[in-house]
C-alpha positions, 0 to 999 in steps of 0.5 A: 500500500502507498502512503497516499493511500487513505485506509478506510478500516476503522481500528480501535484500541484497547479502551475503545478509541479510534485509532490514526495515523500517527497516533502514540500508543501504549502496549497493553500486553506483550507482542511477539514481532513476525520475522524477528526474536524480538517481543515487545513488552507490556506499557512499551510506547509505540510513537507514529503508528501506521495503520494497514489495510488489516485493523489486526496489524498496526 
């Protein structure tokens, strides 16, 4: 997907709220990264998330 591209799935975080691109985040449990050995661990801050056709993959 280009960059230019607008996504029109909605996808909403843990307490409910509506998520954007770009938008700060904070890990409510840990999460394994696909293609590494690396988990990030719970209350990590993710800063400048980018949303994906799939609201499953942020």
């Amino acid at each position: 997907m280009k960059k230019s591209q607008k996504v029109d799935v909605e996808t909403r975080g843990g307490n409910g709220t509506v998520l954007g691109e770009g938008d700060n985040v904070t890990l409510i449990k840990d999460l394994k990264v696909k293609g590494t050995s690396v988990t990030l661990k719970r209350g990590t801050m993710v800063r400048g998330i980018h949303l994906t056709e799939n609201p499953a993959e942020v």
